[in-house]
N, C-alpha and C positions, 0 to 999 in steps of 0.2 A: 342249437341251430337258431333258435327262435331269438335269442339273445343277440346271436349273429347281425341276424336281419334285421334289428330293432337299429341297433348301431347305422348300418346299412342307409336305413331309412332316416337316422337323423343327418347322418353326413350328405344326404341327397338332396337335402329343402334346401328352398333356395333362401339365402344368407342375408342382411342388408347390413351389418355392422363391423366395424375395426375403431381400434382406439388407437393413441396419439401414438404410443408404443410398436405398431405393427408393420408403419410404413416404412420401410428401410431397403434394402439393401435386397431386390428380387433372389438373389444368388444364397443370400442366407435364412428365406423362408423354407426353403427348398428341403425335400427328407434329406435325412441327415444319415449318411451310412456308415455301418458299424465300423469302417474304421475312422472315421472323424467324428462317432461317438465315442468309442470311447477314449481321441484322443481328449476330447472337452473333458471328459468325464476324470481326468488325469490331472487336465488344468484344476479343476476345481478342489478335487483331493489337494492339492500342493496349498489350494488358497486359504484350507479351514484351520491352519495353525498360524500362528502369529508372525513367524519367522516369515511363512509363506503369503501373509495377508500382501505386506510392503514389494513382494516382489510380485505381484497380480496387480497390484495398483499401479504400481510404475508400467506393467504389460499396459493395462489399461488406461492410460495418460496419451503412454504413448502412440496407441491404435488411435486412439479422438486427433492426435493432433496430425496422424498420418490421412486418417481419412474423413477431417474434417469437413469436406464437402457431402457427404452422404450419411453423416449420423446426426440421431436428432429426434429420428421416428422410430423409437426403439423399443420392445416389447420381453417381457419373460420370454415368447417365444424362439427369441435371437439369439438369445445368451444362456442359455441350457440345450441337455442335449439327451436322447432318449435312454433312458438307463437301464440297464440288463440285471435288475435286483427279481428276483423270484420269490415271489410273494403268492398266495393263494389267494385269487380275487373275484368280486361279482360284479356285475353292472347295471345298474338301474337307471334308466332314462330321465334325462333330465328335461328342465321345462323346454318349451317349443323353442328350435335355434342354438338352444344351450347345449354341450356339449354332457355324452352319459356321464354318471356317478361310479367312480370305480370300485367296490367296497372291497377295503386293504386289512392286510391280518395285520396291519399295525393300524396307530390310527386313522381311522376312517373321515373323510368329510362329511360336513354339517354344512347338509345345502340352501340357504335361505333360514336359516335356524335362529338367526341372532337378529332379534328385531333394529337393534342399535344400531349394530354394524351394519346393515342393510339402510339404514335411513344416513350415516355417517357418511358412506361411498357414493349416497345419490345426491347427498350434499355436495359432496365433494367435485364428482360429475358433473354438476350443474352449476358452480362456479364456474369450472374448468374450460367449461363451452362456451360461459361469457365473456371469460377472459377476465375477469374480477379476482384477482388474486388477493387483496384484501379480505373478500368475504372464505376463499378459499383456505386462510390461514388459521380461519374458525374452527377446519375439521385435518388439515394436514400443518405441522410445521416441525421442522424450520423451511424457509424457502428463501434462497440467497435470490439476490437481484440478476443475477446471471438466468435464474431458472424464470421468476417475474417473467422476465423478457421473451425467455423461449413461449410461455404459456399463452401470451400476448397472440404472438407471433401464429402459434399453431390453433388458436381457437379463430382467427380471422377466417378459417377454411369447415369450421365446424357450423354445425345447427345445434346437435343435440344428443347425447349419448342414450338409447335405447335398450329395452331388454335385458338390466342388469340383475346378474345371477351372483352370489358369492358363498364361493366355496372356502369353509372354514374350518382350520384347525389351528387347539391350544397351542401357544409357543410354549420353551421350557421354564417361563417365569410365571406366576400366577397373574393373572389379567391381562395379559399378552396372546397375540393370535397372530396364524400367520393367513390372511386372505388371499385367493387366488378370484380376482371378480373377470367372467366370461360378461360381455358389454359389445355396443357396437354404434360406432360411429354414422351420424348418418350427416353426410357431407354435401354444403352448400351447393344448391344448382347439379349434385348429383342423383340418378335416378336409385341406382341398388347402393346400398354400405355395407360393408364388411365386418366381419367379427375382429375381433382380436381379445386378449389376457391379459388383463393388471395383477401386476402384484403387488403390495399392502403389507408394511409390519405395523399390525392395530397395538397400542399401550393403554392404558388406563390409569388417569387420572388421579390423584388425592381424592376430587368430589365424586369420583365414580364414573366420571364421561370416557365414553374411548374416543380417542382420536390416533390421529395418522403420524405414524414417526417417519418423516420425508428424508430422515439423515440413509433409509436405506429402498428408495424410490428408483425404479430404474433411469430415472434422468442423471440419479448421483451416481449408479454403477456405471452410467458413459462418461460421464464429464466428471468424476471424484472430486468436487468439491468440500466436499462432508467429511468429516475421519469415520469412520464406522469399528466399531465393537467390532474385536477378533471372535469375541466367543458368540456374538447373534450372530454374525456372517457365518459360521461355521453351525449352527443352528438351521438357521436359513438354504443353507449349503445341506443340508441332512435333509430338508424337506423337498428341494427341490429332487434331488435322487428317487422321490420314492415311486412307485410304480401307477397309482392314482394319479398323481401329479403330472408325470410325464403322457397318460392316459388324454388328459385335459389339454394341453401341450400338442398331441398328435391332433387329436381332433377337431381343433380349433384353428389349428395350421392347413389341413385339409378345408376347412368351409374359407377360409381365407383366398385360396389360391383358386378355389371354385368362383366366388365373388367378383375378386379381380381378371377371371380371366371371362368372365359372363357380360363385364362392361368395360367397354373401351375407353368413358370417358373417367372411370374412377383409376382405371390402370394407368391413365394420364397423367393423375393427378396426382396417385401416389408412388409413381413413378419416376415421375420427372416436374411435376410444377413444385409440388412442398419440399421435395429433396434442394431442388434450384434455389428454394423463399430458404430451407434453414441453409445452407449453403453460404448466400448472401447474408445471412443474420449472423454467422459463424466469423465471417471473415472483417465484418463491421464491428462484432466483438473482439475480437484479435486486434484490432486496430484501436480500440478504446482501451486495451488492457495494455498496447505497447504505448498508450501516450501516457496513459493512469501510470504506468511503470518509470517513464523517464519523468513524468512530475515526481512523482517521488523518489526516484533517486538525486533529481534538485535537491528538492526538497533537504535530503540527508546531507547532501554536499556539503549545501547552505548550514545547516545547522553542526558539522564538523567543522567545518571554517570558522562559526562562532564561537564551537566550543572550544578551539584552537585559538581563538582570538584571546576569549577568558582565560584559558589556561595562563597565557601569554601574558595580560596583564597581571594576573594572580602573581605568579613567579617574579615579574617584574614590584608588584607589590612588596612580595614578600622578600626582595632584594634592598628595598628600598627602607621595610622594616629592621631586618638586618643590619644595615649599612648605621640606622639612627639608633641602635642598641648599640654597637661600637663609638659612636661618639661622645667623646668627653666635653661635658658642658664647661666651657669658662667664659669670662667678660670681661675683655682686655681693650684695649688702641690699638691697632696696627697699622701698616703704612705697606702701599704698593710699593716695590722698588723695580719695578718698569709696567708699562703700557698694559695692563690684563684684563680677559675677560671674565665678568661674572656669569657662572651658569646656573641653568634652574635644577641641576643635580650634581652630584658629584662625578660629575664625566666629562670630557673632553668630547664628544657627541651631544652631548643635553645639551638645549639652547640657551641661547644667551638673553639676561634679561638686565642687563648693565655693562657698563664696564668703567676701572679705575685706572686714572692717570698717574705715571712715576710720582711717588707722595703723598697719593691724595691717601687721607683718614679715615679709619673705617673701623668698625669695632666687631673682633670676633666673638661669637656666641659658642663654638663648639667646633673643637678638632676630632680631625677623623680619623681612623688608624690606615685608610686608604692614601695617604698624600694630601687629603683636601682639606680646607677648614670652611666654616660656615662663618658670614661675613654678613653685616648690615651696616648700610651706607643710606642715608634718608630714609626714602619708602622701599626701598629693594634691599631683599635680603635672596643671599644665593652663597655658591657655593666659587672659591679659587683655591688655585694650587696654594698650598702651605710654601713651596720656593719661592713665590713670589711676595709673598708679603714679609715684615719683618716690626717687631715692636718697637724697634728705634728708626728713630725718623731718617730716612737717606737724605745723603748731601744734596744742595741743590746743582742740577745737571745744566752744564751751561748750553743755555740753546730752551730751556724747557719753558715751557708757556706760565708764568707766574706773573700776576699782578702786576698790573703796572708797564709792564713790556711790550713793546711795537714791533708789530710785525710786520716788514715790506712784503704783500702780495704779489705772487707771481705767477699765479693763475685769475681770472675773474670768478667770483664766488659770490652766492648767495646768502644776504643776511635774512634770520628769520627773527619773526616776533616772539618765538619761543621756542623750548626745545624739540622740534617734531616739525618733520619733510612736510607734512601737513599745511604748516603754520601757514599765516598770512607773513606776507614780505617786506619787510624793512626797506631792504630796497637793493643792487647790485651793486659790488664792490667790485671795482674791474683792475685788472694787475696793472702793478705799479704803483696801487694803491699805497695808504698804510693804514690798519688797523691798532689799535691800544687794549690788550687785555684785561678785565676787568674780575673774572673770576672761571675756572676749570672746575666743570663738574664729573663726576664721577657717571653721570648718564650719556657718557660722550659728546657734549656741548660745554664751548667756549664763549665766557659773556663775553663782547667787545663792543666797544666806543670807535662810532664810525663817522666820520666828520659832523662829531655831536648828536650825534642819532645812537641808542642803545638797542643791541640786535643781538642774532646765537649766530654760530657759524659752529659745523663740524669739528672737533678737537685733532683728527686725524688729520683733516686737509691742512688746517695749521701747523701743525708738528710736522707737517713735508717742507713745510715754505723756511 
């Protein structure tokens, strides 16, 4: 009976603390009845095998993005649920505020026992409320930019986390512990603060320091940012069941709902003003992850279109190698035997960077098993059809622009000072003219003598006339 009342009387005092964890959802602070205990208690079985991790995570994903206006201020408290393990237990009171000790015939908690761990958590605390995650990262990490953010955000409403107590037990690897720290927030411009329950997986170091492993923090069991260890979750998952634990759990859920409903203006606050603040921090996240998201799917676009592009040259490349291991090197004379184009490859697509008039002389360098031969004329060398050329010189074609020959114009045309649209002007030949050819080049320009004036004129427009 004495024991009874001792309890009695700690859940009676009045309360002033909750942590960042606690503030959630009124409807899930709430006792938890045996049948939505043990339906939790089902979920969590499912989640301690590996098979079962990925389908609790995907549950998980998907509850943050259903009820992402109201999660944010999430606690051990929220996400366990009271377990019916029978255990033979004792209880011994703990410090003032803190919640009793439940001593378990398995292992028992170590309250306050661990000097390190106790100075590592106030460390940790005391960033947390600055909102200094920098110095934070001294005693917990990893911490993604997404959590930065939140911390940011939820300490703007903090002072100062008070009355921390931590409850400790071994994990299953040496230097490993799982902490359960009883803490209490005491919130800006508010009169009472509330209790609430962190929980903590402490590791230890190469040098011996413990610190905080945040891959398995209840900010990463809302938001799974983290991948976490099948076998610590199920670890972790084995401590939370045990009868001590969920003992801390009740009792700390009770001074909670005592607190909140003692002040009206903290019920406010964690109610409706910090659900409202992550709320909007939630949805300005979502909105930087969908722009972060289409940058980089640019991003990949761009960079498949380039790798498409290289590919494209490559192959085009390596056609082009191809094509110059098929041809036969020789070094002859050949002679156009009508009007053609020289191109800058062996295609009828490739541009043109010449062209030879009916006769004009050229020397092939290399035939191709393609049709084409590789052909140099002055400073241009390129590629024509093999049908079109021929090593005996063709007759001369009457009509065709050769030395010496006059031509009555019969359009007006432009003499240039050289061969190129560019040039400066000779001067205008107007039809009816006559021009006297002086020489046909192979660049599509005709020299001509124009009433004693020497100019270019197009080889096409003349061969109309």
């Amino acid at each position: 009976m004495s024991d009874k009342k001792e309890e009695k009387k700690i859940l009676d005092e009045d309360l002033v603390f909750v942590d960042e964890e606690s503030v959630k959802d009124k409807s899930k602070m709430a006792d938890v009845s045996a049948a939505e205990d043990k339906n939790v208690k089902w979920k969590k079985t499912r989640r301690r095998t590996s098979d079962s991790m990925e389908i609790q995570r995907d549950k998980s994903i998907d509850f943050c993005r259903k009820y992402i206006h109201i999660i944010g201020i999430a606690v051990l408290v929220v996400v366990v649920a009271i377990a019916a393990i029978v255990v033979a237990v004792k209880k011994h009171s703990g410090p003032k505020g803190a919640p009793a000790v439940t001593e378990s015939s398995e292992q028992s908690y170590e309250l306050n026992e661990h000097k390190d761990i106790n100075e590592l958590i106030e460390n940790y605390f005391t960033a947390y409320a600055a909102g200094d995650t920098d110095e934070l990262m001294n005693y917990a990490y990893p911490v993604t930019d997404k959590e930065k953010s939140y911390i940011k955000l939820y300490s703007e409403y903090v002072d100062k986390f008070e009355n921390i107590n931590c409850y400790t037990k071994s994990g299953d690897d040496a230097g490993t512990y799982i902490v359960s720290v009883y803490t209490a927030v005491k919130f800006k411009d508010i009169k009472t603060a509330a209790p609430g329950l962190y929980f903590f997986y402490v590791k230890t170091d190469d040098s011996g320091k413990v610190y905080i492993d945040n891959v398995y923090s209840a900010y990463n069991l809302n938001y799974q940012e983290l991948e976490q260890d099948s076998e610590t979750s199920a670890m972790i998952g084995r401590y939370e069941e045990t009868k001590d634990t969920q003992d801390l759990i009740s009792q700390t859920q009770a001074q909670y709902d005592k607190a909140v409903e003692k002040d009206a203006d903290l019920k406010k606050l964690v109610e409706e003003t910090i659900p409202a603040a992550v709320s909007n921090w939630a949805q300005e996240l979502e909105k930087d992850d969908t722009e972060a998201q289409q940058e980089e799917q640019k991003k990949q676009e761009e960079e498949q279109k380039k790798q498409e592009e290289e590919k494209q040259k490559q192959e085009e490349e390596q056609k082009k190698q191809e094509a110059a291991k098929k041809e036969k090197a020789v070094n002859e004379k050949v002679y156009a035997t009508d009007n053609i184009n020289i191109r800058k490859s062996a295609s009828t697509k490739a541009d043109t960077v010449g062209s030879a008039l009916y006769g004009a002389e050229m020397t092939r360098v290399a035939v191709l098993d393609s049709g084409w031969s590789k052909v140099k004329t002055g400073n241009i060398t390129g590629y024509v059809k093999s049908e079109f050329i021929s090593t005996k010189k063709p007759a001369a074609k009457t009509g065709s622009l050769t030395p010496g020959k006059k031509i009555y114009l019969q359009d007006t045309v432009n003499v240039r000072s050289a061969m190129s649209e560019g040039s400066d002007r000779v001067g205008v030949a107007y039809s009816g003219e006559t021009v006297t050819v002086v020489e046909s080049y192979a660049q599509g320009w005709t020299k001509v003598n124009w009433n004693g004036k020497v100019g270019y004129i197009k080889t096409d427009v003349l061969a109309g006339m």
